[in-house]
Structure formats: structure tokens, C-alpha cells
FITORVEX-283112 format. One record per residue (C-alpha): residue number from 1; residue in three letters; x, y negated, z negated. Coordinates in nm, 2 decimals. Layout:
<miros>
<NUM,'ALA',<X,Y,Z>> ...
</miros>
This chain:
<miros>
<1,'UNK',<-2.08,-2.83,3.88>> <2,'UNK',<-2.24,-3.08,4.13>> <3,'UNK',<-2.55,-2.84,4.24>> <4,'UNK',<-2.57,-2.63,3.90>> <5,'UNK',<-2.85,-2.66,3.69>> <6,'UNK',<-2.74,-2.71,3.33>> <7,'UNK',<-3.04,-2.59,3.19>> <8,'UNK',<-2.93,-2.27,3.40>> <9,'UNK',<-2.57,-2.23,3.33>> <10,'UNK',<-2.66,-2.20,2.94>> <11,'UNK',<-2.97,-2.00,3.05>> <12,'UNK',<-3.23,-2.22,2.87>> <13,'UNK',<-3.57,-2.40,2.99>> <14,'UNK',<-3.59,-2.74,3.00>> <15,'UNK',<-3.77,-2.80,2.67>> <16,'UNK',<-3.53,-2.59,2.46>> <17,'UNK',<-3.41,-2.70,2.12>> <18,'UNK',<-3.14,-2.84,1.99>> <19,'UNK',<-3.13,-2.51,1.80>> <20,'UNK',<-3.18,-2.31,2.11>> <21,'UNK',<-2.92,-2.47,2.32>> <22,'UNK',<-2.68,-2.44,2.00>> <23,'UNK',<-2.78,-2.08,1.98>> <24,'UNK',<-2.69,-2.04,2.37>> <25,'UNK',<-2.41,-2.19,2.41>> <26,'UNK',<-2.22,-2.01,2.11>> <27,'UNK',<-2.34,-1.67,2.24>> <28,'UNK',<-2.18,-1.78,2.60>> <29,'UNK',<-1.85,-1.91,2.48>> <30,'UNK',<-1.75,-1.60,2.27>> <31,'UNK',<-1.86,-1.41,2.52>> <32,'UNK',<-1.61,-1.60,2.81>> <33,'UNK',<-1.37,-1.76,2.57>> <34,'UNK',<-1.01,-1.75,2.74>> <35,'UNK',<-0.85,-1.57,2.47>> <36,'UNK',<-1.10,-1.27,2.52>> <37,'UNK',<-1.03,-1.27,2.88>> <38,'UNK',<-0.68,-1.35,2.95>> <39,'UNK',<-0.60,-1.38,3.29>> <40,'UNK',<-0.96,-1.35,3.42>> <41,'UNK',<-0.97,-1.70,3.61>> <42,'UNK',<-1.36,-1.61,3.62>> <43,'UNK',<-1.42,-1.64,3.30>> <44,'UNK',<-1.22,-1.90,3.26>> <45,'UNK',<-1.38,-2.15,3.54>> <46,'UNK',<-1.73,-1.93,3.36>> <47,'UNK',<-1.60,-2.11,3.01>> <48,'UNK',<-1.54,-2.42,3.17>> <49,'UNK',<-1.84,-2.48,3.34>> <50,'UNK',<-2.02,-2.33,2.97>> <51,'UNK',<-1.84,-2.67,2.77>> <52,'UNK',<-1.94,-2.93,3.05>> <53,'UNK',<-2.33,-2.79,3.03>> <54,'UNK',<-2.31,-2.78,2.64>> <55,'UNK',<-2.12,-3.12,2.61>> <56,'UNK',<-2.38,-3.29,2.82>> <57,'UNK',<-2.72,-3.15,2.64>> <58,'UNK',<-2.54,-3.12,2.34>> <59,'UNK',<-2.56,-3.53,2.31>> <60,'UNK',<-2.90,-3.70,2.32>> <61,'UNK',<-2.81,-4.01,2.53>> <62,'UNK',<-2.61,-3.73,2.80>> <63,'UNK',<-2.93,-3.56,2.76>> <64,'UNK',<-3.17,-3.80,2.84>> <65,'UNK',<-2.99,-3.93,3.15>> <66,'UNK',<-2.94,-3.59,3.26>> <67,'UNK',<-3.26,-3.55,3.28>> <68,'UNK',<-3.42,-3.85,3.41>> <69,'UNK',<-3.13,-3.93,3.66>> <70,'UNK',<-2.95,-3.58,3.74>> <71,'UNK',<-2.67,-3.70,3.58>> <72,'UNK',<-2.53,-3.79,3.24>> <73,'UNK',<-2.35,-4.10,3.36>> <74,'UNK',<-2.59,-4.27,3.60>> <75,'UNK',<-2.31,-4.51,3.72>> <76,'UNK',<-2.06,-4.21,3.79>> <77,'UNK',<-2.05,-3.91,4.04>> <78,'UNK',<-2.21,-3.57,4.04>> <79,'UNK',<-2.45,-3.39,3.86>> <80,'UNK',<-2.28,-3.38,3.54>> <81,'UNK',<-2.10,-3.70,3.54>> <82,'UNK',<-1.79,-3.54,3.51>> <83,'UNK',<-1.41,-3.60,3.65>> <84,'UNK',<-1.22,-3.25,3.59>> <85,'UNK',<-1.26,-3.26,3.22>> <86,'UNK',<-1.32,-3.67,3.12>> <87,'UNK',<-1.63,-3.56,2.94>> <88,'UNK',<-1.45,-3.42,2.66>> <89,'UNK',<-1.26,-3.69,2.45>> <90,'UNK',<-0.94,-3.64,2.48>> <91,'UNK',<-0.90,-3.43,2.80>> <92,'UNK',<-0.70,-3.14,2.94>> <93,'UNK',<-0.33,-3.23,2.84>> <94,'UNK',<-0.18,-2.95,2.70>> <95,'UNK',<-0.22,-3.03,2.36>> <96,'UNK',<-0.54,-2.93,2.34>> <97,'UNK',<-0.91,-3.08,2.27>> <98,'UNK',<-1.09,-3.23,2.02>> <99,'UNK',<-1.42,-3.16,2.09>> <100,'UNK',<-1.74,-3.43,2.02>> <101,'UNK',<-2.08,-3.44,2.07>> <102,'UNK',<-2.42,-3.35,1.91>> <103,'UNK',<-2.52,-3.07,1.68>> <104,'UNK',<-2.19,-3.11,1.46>> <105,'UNK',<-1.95,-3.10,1.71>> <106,'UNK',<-1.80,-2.80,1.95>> <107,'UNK',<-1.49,-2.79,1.67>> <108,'UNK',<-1.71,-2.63,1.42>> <109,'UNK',<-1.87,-2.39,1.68>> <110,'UNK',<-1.49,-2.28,1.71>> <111,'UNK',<-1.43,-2.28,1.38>> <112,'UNK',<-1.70,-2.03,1.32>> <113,'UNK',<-1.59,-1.81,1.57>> <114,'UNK',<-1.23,-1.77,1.52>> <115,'UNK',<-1.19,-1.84,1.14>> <116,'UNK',<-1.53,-1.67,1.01>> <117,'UNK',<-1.71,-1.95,0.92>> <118,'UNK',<-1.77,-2.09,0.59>> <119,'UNK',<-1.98,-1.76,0.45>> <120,'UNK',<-1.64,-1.54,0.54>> <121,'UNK',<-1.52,-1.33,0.23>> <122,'UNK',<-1.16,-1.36,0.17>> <123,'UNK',<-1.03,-0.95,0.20>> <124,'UNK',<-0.76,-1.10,-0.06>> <125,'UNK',<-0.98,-1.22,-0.26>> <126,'UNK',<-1.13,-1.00,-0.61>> <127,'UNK',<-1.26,-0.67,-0.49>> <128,'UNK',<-1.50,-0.39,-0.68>> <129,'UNK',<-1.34,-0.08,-0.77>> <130,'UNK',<-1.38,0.23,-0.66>> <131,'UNK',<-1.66,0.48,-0.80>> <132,'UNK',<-1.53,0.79,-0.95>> <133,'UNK',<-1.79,1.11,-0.96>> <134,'UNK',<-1.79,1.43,-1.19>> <135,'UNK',<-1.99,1.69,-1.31>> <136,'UNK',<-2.14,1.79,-1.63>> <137,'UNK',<-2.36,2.10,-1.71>> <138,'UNK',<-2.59,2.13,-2.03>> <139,'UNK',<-2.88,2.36,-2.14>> <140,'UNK',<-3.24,2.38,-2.02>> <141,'UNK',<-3.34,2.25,-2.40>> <142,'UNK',<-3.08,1.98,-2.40>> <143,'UNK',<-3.26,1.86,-2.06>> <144,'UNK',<-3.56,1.81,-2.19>> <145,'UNK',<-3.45,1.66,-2.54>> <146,'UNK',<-3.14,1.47,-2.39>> <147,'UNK',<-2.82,1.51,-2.56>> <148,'UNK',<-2.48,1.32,-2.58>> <149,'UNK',<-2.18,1.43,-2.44>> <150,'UNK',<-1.78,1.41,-2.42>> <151,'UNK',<-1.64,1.41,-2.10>> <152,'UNK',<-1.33,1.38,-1.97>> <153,'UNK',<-1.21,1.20,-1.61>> <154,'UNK',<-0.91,1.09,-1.45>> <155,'UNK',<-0.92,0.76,-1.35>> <156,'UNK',<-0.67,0.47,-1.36>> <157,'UNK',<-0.58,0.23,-1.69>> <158,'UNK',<-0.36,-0.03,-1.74>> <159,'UNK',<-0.02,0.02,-1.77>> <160,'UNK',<0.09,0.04,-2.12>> <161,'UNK',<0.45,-0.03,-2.06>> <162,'UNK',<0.37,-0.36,-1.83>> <163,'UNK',<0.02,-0.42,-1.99>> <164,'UNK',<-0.08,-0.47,-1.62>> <165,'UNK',<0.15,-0.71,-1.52>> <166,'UNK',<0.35,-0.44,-1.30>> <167,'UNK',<0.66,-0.62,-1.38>> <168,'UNK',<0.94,-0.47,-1.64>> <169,'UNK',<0.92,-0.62,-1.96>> <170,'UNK',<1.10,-0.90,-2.01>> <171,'UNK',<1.08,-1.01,-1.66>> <172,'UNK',<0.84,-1.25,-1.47>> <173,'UNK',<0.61,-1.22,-1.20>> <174,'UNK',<0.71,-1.49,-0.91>> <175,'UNK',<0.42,-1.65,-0.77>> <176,'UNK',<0.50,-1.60,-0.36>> <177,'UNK',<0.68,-1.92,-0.21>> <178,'UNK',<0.54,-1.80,0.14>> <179,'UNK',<0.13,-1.78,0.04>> <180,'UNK',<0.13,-1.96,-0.31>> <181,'UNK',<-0.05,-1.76,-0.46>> <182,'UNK',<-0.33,-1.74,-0.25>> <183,'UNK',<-0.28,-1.36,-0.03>> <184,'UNK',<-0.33,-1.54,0.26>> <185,'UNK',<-0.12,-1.75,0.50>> <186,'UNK',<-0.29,-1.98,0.77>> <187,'UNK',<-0.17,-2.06,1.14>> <188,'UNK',<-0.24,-2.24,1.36>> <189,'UNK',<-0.23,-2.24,1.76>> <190,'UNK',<-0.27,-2.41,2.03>> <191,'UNK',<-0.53,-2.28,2.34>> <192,'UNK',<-0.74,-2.35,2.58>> <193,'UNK',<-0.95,-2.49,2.35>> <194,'UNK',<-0.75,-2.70,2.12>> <195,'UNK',<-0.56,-2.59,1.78>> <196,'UNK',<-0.72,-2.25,1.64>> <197,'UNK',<-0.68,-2.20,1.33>> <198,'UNK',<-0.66,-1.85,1.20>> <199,'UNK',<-0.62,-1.71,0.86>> <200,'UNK',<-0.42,-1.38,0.79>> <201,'UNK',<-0.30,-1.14,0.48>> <202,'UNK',<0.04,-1.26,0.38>> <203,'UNK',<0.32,-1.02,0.49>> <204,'UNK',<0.59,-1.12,0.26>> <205,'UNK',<0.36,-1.03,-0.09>> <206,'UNK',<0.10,-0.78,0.06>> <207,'UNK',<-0.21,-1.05,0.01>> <208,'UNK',<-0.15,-0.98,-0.39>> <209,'UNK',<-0.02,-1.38,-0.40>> <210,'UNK',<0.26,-1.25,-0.63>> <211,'UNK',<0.60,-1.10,-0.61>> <212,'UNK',<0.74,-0.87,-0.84>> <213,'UNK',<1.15,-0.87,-0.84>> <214,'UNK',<1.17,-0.61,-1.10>> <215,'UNK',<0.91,-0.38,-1.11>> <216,'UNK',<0.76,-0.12,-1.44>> <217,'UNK',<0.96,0.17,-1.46>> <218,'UNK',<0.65,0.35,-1.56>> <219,'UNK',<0.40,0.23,-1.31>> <220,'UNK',<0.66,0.11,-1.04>> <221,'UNK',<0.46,-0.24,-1.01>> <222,'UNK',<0.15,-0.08,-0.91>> <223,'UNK',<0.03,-0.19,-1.30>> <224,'UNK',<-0.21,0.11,-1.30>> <225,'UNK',<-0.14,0.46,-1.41>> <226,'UNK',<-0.34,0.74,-1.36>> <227,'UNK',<-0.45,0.90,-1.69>> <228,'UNK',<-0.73,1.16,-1.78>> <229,'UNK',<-0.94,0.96,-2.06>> <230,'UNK',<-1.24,1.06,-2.25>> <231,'UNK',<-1.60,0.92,-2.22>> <232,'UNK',<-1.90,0.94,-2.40>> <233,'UNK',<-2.23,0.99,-2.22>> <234,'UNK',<-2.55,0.96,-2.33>> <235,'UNK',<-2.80,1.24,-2.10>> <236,'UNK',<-3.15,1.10,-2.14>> <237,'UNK',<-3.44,1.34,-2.20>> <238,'UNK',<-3.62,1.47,-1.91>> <239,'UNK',<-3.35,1.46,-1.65>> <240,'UNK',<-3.37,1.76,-1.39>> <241,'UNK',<-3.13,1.95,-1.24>> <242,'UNK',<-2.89,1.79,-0.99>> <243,'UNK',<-2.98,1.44,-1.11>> <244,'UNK',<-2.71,1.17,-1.14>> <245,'UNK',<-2.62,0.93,-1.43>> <246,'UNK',<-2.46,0.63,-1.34>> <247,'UNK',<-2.23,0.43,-1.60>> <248,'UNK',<-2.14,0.10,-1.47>> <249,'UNK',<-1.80,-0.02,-1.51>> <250,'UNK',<-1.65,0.32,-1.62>> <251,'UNK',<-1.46,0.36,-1.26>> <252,'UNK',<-1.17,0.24,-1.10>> <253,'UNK',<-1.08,-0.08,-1.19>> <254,'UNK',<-1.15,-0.39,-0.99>> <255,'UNK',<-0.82,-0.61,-0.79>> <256,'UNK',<-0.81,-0.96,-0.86>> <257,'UNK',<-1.04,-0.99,-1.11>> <258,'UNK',<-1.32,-0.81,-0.89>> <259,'UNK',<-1.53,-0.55,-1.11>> <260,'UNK',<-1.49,-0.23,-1.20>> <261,'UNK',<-1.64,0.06,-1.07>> <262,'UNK',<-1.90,0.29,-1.18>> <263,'UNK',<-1.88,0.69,-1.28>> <264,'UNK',<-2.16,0.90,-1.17>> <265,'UNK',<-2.18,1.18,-1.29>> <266,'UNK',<-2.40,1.48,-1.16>> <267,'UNK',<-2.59,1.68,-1.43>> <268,'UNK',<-2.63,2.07,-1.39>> <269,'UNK',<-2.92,2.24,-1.61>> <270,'UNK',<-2.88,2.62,-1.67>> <271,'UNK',<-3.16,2.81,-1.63>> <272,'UNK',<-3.41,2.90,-1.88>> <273,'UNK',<-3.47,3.28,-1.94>> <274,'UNK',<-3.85,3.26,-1.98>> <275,'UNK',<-3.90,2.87,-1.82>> <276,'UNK',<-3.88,2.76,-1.54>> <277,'UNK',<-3.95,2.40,-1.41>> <278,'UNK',<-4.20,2.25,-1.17>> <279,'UNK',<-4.13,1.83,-1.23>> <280,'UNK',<-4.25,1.79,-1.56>> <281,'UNK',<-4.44,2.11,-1.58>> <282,'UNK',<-4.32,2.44,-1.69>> <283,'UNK',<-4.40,2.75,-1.61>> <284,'UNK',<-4.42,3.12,-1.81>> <285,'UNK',<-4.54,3.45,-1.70>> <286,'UNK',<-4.69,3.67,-2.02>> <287,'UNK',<-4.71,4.01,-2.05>> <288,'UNK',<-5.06,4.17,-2.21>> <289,'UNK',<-5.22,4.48,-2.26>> <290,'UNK',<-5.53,4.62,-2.12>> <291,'UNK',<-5.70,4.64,-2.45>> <292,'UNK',<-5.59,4.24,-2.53>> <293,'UNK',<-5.75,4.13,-2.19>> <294,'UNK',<-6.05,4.36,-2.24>> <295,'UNK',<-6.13,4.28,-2.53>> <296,'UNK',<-5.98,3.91,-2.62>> <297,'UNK',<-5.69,3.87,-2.86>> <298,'UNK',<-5.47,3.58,-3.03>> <299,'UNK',<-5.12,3.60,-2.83>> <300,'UNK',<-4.83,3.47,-2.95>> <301,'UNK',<-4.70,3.17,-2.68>> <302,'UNK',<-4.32,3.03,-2.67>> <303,'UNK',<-4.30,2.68,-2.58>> <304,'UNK',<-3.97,2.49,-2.54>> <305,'UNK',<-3.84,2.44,-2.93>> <306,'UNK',<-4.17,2.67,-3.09>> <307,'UNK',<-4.43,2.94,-3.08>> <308,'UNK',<-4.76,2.89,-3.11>> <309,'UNK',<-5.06,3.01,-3.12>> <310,'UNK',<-5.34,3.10,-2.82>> <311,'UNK',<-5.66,3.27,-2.78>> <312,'UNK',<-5.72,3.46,-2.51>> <313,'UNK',<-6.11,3.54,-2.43>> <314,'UNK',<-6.28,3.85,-2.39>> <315,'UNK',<-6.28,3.96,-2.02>> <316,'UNK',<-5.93,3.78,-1.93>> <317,'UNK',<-5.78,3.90,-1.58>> <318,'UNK',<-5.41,3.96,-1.49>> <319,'UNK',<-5.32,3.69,-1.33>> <320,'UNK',<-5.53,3.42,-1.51>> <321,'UNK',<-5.31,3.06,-1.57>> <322,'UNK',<-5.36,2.89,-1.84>> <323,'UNK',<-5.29,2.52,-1.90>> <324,'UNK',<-5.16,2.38,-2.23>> <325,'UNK',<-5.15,2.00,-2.24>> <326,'UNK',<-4.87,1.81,-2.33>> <327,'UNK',<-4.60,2.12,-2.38>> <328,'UNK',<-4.42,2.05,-2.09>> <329,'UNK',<-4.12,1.83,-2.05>> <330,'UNK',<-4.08,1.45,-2.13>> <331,'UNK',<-4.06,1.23,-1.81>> <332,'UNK',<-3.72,1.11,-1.78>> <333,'UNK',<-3.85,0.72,-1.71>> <334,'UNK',<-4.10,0.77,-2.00>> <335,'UNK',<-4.38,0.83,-1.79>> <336,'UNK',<-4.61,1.10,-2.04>> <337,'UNK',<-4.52,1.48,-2.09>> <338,'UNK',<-4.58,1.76,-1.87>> <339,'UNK',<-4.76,2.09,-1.90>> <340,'UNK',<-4.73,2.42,-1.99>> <341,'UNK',<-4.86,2.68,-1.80>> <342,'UNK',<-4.90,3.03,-1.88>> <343,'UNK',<-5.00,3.30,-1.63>> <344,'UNK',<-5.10,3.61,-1.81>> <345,'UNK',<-5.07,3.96,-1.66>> <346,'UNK',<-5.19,4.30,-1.79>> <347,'UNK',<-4.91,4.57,-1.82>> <348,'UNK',<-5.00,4.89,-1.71>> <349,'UNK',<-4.90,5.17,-1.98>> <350,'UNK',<-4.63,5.44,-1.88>> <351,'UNK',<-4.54,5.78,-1.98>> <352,'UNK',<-4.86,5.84,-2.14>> <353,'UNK',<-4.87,6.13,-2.32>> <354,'UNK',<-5.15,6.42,-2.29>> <355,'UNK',<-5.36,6.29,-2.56>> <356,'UNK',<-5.31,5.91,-2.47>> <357,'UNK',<-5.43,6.01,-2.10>> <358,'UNK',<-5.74,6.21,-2.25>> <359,'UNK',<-5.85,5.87,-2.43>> <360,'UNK',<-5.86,5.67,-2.19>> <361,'UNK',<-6.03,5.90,-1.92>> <362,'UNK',<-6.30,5.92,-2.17>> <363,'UNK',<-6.25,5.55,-2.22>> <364,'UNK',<-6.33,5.52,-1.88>> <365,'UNK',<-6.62,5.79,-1.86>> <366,'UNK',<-6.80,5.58,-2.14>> <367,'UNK',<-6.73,5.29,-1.90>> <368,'UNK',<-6.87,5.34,-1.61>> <369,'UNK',<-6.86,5.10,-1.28>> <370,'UNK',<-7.11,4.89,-1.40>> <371,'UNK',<-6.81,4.75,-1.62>> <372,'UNK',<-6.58,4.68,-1.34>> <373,'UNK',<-6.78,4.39,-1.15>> <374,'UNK',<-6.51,4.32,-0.86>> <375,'UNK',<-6.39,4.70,-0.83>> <376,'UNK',<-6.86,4.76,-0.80>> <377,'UNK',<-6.82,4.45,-0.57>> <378,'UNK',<-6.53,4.59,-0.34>> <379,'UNK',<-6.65,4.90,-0.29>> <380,'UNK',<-7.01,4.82,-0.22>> <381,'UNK',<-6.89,4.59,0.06>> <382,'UNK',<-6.64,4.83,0.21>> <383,'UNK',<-6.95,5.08,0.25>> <384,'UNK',<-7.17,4.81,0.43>> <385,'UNK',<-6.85,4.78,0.67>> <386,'UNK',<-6.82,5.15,0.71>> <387,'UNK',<-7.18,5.29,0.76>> 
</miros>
């Protein structure tokens, strides 16, 4: 360490932080910590070299030497003022270090790194349930109106036998001698780097901190049993095909107190016969006669729960849409209603008889092509195209 840079060996400028030099330092350790590497004496002398850097810029006196002097201890020898390991308090003796210095110590770095830090959830601790999904399938009215329904889903419920306890009545429940209580059991070790402390699920009770002696003869100490239970659901108005409800708390239920999980359920809509959906808008193709688009008529229109009434002007073209406001379907976040649309289209007769055909060529005798202003138009243009 004599002709290293320590600036270099954490692989920081000179005017880095205390946060940067923090940040550095924890990314190399992990990165050559013994344990990671065993039996790789370059990362280890890589490590050691990583702890005399940190342990002299980690501490703002050590700092300050360093850099005035090119050595933490102006009095003693080498760049980093070091003998073997005499920087850290404490020393290389087997029992392992206790490390000091600036930014709250190297023990918490560790600490961190080996036992999860303090932001670490506890995998024995309460956990959500698991969702449950099914599927439901209503009418195109019920849709757009929205309905309640009765379903029915397996999921589990607390043993009636045990009430939950998973242990046969009249017995107890033994809190675990090994873990108590807590799922988890705690070792220690000692390393390269002093005593580790690690944290592990307890092998004699399964993490659950309890043991049972004599377990439910129904659920076999499992305290759930799987049952198929009824629900009521409310569908709200507006919702589309393939949409999903979610009711919170209706799935599996939670472990240690943890919550419960949701069902979602997945709504089908059967089609409509005459409907069909567009969003909010729906859509309707209507038959009409010749005479009811040549001359105008009132037409009978369905909408989604009645029939009403429409006039249709003189002159209408197959194919003409329609819009009639507000007849569509409710928005299912109560946004406004949709539209109806209507498309109408003429039905050519069929299977005319002799005297129904004589009609209507004189019909169309009387007629002439002045009457027929896109058949004139068509034909005059294909003429100019042909001459």
C-alpha cells in the first residue's frame, strides 16, 4: 500500500464526498468480500487493501493528513500509515474486527450487506394472500344496466373444527422453544471481517413461530380448508366485454396476520342480436323499402330497453347513418352515455310477380334519369372517359 493512491484504490477524485467515498467503498467490498471469493488470495489482498483506503478517508483527521502529508500518521511509515492491519482497532487476531471510523462505522456497512439492512422485510413476517380469479357471463342488457350476481369460488376458510388454530381441540399450540415465536433464528459467525450476523427461517417450526403437537383431524394443522363458498357481486353498468372486477379481500387469506387477497373476476357479455358495441356507442343496421327512402317515412327504431320513434326524410340513401344522442350505453366510470347509430339500407324486393314488375317499370318510365342524380352523374362521366 506504500505507492497506491487511495483516492485510486476506491476509484474516487480527490474532492469526493463523504457520500461518494461511502458509496464506493460499499460497492467494492461486496464486490471482493472474502466470503464471495473463497480461496481467491486476490480478492482477498483486493479487500484488504479496499478497508485500509476506506479506513483512512473514512475519518476526517486520517483524511486530512493523508492529504497534506501522504500519510495518515505523519509520525509513522508509508503512505497509509499502516502496520499490517494496526489501523483497524482491534487488529487481525482471529477473533475478528471491530471496525471504527467516520460515516457510522464499517460494522454498519457490513451489517447492511449481510443482514439486509434495517429496510429488510422479515419473509416470516405477515404476508398478503394470494388472488383467486373466475369468470362470470351476463347479457348484453345486463351490461349496460349492471346487475348483481351469485357466484360461487373455491378458496380457503378457516377451519371449523380448529377455528384456525390447526391444533385438535382441546389441545394447545406450543410457542417454539428454538425461535420464540418469532420464525426466525439468528447466527452468528466469525470471518474475515469480524462476527456476521445472519438471520434465517427457523427449521424446527417452519418460520410459523409455533409448534403444533397434535394437529386438526380435519385440516391436519394447516388451519385452512378448502371449501367452495358463495359471493355476491355487484357488476356495474357499462362494463364491456372482457373487463375485470376486482373485490378486495375476497381471496386467499393472508399468514400472520398479513391481508387477504382479492378475487377478480373476468366478465363475459353475450352478444346482442341486433347491437353491437363500439365503446359506449352502439351500432344497428335497418332494413327499408324503396318506397320508405323515396318518399320519407316514420320507422320504427329499437334501442337497448325500447322502441321509438324516427323520421326518415324524403330522398334517404341506403347506407345513410344516423346518430341518435344519448341511446347508447352508460360509461362504466360515469363519464356521459353513448350513441346510437343507425345505418339504414334499402331492401331490394324479390319474387315479384308479373303485375308487381309492370308497376314499377312504369314507375320507372314516369321517372326518368333526371330522378336518379348520381346514376345521371355516373354515366355522364363514364362517357367523357370513353369518347
Amino acid at each position: 500500500m506504500a505507492q497506491q493512491d487511495l483516492y485510486a484504490v476506491l476509484g474516487v477524485s480527490k474532492t469526493a464526498s463523504e457520500d461518494e467515498i461511502k458509496k464506493a467503498y460499499r460497492k467494492l467490498a461486496k464486490q471482493y468480500h472474502p466470503d464471495l471469493h473463497p480461496g481467491d488470495k486476490e480478492a482477498e489482498q483486493k479487500f484488504k487493501e479496499i478497508n485500509e483506503a476506506y479506513e483512512v478517508l473514512s475519518d476526517p483527521q486520517k483524511k486530512s493528513n493523508y492529504d497534506q502529508f501522504g500519510s495518515a500518521d505523519p509520525m509513522g511509515g508509508g503512505a497509509g500509515g499502516f502496520n499490517g492491519f494496526s489501523g483497524f482497532s482491534g487488529g487481525f487476531n482471529g477473533s475478528g474486527f471491530e471496525f471504527t471510523g467516520g460515516f457510522g462505522g464499517i460494522n454498519d456497512i457490513f451489517e447492511e450487506f449481510f443482514n439486509g439492512g434495517a429496510g429488510g422485510r422479515n419473509p416470516d413476517g405477515p404476508a398478503r394472500g394470494a388472488n383467486i380469479s373466475t369468470a362470470v357471463e351476463i347479457s348484453f342488457e345486463d351490461a349496460a344496466q349492471g346487475v348483481s350476481k351469485e357466484i360461487e369460488v373455491d378458496r380457503l376458510v378457516k377451519c371449523d373444527t380448529c377455528n384456525g388454530t390447526g391444533a385438535k381441540p382441546g389441545t394447545n399450540v406450543k410457542t417454539c422453544k428454538t425461535c420464540n415465536g418469532t420464525g426466525r433464528v439468528t447466527t452468528y459467525r466469525s470471518t474475515i471481517l469480524g462476527r456476521i450476523q445472519t438471520s434465517s427461517t427457523c427449521q424446527v417450526c417452519g418460520g410459523e413461530g409455533s409448534i403444533i403437537d397434535t394437529p386438526c383431524s380435519t385440516c391436519h394443522g394447516k388451519k385452512y380448508i378448502k371449501k367452495r363458498v358463495k359471493i355476491d357481486i355487484k357488476i356495474p353498468a357499462g362494463i364491456d366485454n372482457n373487463q375485470t372486477i376486482s373485490l378486495r379481500g375476497q381471496g386467499q387469506p393472508g399468514s400472520k396476520g398479513g391481508p387477504d387477497g382479492d378475487l377478480r373476476v373476468l366478465v363475459k357479455v353475450r352478444p346482442h342480436k341486433l347491437f353491437r358495441r363500439e365503446g359506449n356507442d352502439l351500432f344497428c343496421d335497418i332494413p327499408i323499402t324503396f318506397a320508405q327512402a323515396a318518399t320519407g317515412a316514420t320507422i320504427e327504431v329499437p334501442t337497448l330497453f325500447e322502441r321509438v320513434k324516427f323520421d326518415l326524410p324524403e330522398g334517404t340513401q341506403s347506407g345513410t347513418k344516423f346518430r341518435l344522442k344519448g341511446k347508447g350505453v352508460k360509461d362504466v366510470n360515469g363519464y356521459g352515455v353513448g350513441d346510437l347509430y343507425i345505418t339504414v339500407n334499402v331492401e331490394v324486393p324479390k319474387h315479384l310477380n308479373a303485375k308487381q314488375k309492370e308497376a314499377l317499370n312504369k314507375f320507372a318510365e314516369e321517372c326518368g334519369e333526371d330522378t336518379y342524380e348520381g346514376r345521371k352523374n355516373f354515366f355522364e362521366t363514364m362517357k367523357e372517359l370513353f369518347k
